[in-house]
C-alpha positions as CSV (number, residue, x, y, z in Angstrom):
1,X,73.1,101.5,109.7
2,X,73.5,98.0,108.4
3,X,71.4,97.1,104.8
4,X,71.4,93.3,103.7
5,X,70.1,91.9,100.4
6,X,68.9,88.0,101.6
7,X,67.0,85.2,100.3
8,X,64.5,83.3,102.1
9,X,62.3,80.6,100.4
10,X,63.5,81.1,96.7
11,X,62.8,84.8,96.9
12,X,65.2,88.4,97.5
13,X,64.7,91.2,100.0
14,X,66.2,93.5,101.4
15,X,66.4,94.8,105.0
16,X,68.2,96.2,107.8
17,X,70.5,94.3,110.0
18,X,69.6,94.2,113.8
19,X,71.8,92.5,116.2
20,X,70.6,88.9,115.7
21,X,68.8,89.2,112.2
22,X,67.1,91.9,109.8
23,X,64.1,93.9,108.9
24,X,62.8,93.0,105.9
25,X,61.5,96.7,104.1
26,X,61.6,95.4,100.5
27,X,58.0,94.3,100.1
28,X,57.2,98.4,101.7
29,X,59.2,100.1,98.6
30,X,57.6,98.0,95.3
31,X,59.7,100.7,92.8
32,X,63.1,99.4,93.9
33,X,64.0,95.9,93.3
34,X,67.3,96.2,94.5
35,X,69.3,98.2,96.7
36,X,70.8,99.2,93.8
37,X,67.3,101.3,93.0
38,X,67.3,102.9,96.3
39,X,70.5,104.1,95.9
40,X,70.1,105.8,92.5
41,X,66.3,107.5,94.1
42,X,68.9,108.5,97.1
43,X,66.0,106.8,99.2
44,X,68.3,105.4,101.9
45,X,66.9,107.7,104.7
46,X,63.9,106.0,103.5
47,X,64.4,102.8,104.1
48,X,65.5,104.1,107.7
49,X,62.3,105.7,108.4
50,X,60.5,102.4,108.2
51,X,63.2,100.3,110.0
52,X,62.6,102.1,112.8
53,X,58.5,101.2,113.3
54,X,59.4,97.5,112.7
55,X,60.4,94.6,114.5
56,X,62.8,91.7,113.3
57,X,61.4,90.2,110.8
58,X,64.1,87.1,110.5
59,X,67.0,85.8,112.2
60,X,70.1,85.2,110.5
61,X,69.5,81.5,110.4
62,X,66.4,81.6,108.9
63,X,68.5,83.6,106.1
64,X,71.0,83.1,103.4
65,X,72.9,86.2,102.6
66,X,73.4,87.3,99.2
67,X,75.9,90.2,97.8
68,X,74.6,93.4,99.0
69,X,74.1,94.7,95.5
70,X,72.9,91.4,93.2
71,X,72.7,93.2,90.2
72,X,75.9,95.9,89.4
73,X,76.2,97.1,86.8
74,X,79.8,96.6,86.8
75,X,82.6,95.4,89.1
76,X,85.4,96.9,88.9
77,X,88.6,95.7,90.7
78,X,92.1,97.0,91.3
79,X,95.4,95.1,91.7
80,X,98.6,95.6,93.1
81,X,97.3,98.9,95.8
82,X,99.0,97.8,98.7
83,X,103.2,98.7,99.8
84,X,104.6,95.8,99.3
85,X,102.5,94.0,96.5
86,X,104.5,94.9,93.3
87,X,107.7,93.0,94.8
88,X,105.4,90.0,95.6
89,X,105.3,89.7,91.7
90,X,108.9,89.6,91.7
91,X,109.0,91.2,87.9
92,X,111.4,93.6,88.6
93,X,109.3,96.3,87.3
94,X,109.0,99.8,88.8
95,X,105.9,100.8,91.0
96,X,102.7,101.2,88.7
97,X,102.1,105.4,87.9
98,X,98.2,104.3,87.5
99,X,95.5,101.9,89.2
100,X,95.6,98.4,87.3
101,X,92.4,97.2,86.4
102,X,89.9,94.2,86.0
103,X,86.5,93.5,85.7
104,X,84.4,90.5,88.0
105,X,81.4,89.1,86.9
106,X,78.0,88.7,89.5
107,X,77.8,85.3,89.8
108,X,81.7,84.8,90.7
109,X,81.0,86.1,94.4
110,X,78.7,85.0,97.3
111,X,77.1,86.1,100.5
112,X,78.5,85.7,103.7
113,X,78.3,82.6,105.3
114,X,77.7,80.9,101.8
115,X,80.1,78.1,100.8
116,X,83.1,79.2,98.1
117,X,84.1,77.1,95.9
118,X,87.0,75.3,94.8
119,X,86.5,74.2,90.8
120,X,87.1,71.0,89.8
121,X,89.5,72.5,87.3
122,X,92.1,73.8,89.8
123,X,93.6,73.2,93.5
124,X,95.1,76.8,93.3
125,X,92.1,78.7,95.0
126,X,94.1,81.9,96.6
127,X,92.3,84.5,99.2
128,X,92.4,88.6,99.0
129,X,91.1,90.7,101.6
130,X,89.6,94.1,100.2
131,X,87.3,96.9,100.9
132,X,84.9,97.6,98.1
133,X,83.1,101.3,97.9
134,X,79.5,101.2,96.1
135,X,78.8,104.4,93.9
136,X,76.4,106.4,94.7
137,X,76.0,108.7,91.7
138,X,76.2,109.0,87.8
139,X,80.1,109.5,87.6
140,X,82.1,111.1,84.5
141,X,85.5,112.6,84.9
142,X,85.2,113.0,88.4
143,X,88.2,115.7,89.6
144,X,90.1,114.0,93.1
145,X,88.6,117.0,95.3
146,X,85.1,115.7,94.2
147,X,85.9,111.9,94.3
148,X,85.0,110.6,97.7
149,X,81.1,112.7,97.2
150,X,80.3,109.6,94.5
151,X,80.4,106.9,97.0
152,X,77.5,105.4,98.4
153,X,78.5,103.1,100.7
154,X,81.2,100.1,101.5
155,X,81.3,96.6,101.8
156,X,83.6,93.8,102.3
157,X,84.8,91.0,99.8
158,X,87.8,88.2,99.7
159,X,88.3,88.5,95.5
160,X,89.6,84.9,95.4
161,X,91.4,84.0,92.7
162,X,92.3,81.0,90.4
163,X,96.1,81.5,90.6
164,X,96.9,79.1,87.2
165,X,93.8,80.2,85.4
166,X,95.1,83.9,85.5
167,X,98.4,83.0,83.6
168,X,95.9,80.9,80.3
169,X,97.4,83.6,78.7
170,X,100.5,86.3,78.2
171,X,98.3,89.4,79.5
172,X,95.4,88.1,81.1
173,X,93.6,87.3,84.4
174,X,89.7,87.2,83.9
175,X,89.4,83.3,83.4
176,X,90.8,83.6,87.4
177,X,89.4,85.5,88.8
178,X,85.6,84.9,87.6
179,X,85.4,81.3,88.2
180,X,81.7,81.1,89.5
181,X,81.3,81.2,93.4
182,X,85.1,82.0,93.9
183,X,84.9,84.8,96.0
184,X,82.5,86.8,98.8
185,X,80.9,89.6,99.6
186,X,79.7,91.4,102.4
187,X,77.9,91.0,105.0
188,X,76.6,94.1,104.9
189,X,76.2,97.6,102.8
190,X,77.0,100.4,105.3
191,X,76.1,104.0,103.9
192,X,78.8,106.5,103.7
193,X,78.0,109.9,105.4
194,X,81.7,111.3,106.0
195,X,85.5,111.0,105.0
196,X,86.5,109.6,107.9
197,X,84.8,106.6,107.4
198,X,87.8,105.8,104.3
199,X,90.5,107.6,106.2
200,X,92.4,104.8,107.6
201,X,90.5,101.5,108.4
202,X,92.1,98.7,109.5
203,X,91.8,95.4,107.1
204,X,92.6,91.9,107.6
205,X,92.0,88.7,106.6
206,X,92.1,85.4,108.7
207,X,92.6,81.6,108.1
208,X,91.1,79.1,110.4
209,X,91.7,82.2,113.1
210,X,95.2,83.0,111.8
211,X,95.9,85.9,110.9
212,X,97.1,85.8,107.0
213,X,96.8,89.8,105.8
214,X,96.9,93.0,107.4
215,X,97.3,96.5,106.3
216,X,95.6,99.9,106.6
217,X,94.0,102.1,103.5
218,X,95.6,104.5,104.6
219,X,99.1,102.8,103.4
220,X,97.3,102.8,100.1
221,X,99.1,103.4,97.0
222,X,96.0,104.7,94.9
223,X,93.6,106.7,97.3
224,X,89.5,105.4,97.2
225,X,89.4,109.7,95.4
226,X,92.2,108.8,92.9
227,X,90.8,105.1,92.1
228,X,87.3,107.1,91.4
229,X,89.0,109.9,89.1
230,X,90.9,107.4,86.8
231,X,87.9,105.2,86.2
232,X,85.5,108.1,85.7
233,X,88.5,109.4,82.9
234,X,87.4,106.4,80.8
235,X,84.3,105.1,81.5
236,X,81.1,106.2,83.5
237,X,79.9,105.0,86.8
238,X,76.9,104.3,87.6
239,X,74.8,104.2,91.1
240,X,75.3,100.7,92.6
241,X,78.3,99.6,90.3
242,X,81.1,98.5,92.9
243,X,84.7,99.1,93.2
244,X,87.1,96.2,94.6
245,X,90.5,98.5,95.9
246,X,92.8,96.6,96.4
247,X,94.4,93.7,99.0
248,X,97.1,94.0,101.5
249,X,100.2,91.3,101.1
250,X,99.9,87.8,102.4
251,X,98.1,85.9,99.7
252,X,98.5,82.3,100.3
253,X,100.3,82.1,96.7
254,X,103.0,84.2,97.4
255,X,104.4,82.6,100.7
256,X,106.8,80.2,101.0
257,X,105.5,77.2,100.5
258,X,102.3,78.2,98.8
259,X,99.0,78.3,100.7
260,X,96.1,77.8,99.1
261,X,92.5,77.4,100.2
262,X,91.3,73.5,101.2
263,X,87.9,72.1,101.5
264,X,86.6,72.3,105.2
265,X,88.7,76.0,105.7
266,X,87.0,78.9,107.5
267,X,88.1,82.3,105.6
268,X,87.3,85.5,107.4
269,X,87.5,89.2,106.2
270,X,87.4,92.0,109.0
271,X,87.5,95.8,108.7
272,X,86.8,98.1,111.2
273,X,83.4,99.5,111.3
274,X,82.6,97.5,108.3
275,X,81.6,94.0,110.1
276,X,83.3,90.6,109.3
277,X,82.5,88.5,106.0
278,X,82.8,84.9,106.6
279,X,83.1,81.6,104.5
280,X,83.5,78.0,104.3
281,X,85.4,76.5,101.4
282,X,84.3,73.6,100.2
283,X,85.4,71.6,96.9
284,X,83.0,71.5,93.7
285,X,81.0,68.2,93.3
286,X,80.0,67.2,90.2
């Protein structure tokens, strides 16, 4: 099962994904606006019910993909949760003993196959691959046994970042990484129905068909169950709010020389069983 939140003539659904386009079931549930709704009414199995006495409704062309959930209530995003990432940094510091942490704001990320931008106010657009896990459930001090049994579903997302606007200040990285438009996600919101699912996936990102990233969650250093238990320690989760774990090495700033994202590029994000989240990059006019 495949859910997509789209636009089409100024207006949002949501739908299932076929092959070639989606099944718009929005305008058949008027008490959720969102994905996010039927996700906190657990009404999932609903929405498949229908699907299934319904033809296409759109292609994708007649589309334009939006995040799967528009309206979290909050993004969360973790840093430095791959082998390898701390030494990028080159700080000399020891391995971190917790998750670190950052919030992204809505209207910094778009659909697939919408454009990213680059800001007029920087050159230094950078890609990250990651997996992002949707809650599922009101989530308070979740124990690591009962972790995994608050997710939802998953997604994909390149959290591009604004490499000189995340150093504006000694401890900082907001201003980069919420530049509007900077970053991507999706296509698609895939339920979760079993541990497997997060066990090991395969996770890459590609530039212009070259590979730039690749790791396995597996390799993780903070599990999606221990990412889950530390934020629930301080903070509750809520259904739809979204989790960014994590990207593998290979950012464009920390190769030799640097490599960051030009107008006319093709960034793509793959995972398995999760789809492939692609984007153009195009500058800012204006």
């Amino acid at each position: 099962m495949q859910y997509v939140t789209f636009s089409r003539a100024g207006k949002q659904y949501y739908g299932k994904a076929t092959k070639s386009g989606v099944i718009e079931l929005s305008s058949s549930f008027p008490q959720w606006q969102s994905l996010k709704n039927v996700i906190a009414d657990e009404g999932l199995d609903k929405l498949e019910e229908v699907a299934r006495k319904r033809d296409e409704s759109y292609s994708f062309d007649e589309i334009e993909f939006d995040i799967p959930i528009p309206d979290p209530g909050k993004i969360i995003c973790v840093g430095v949760n791959y082998p390898g990432r701390n030494e990028e940094f080159n700080d000399q510091n020891p391995p971190p003993q917790n998750p670190s942490l950052f919030v992204r704001f809505p209207r910094s990320l778009v659909g697939h196959n919408c454009p990213i931008l680059i800001p007029r106010e920087s050159d230094k657009l950078d890609f990250e691959a990651e997996i992002v896990i949707v809650i599922g459930k009101k989530s308070r001090r979740v124990s690591i046994e009962r972790a995994l049994d608050c997710i939802a579903g998953m997604s994909l997302a390149n959290e591009g970042s604004i490499r000189d606007w995340m150093r504006h200040g000694k401890f900082n990285v907001t201003q980069g990484k919420n530049f509007e438009k900077s970053g991507s996600m999706g296509p698609w919101f895939i339920p979760y129905t079993n541990h497997d699912q997060l066990a090991d996936i395969s996770l890459e990102s590609r530039l212009n068909g070259e590979v730039m990233q690749q790791d396995r969650t597996g390799r993780m250093i903070f599990s999606f169950a221990r990412i889950i238990e530390y934020i629930t320690t301080f903070t509750t989760l809520d259904p739809g709010d979204i989790i960014l774990t994590g990207t593998p090495t290979g950012n464009g700033s920390f190769r030799n020389p640097p490599l960051f994202l030009a107008e006319g590029d093709t960034l793509e994000i793959k995972a398995e069983g999760l789809g492939c989240l692609r984007n153009q990059i195009v500058k800012e006019k204006g």
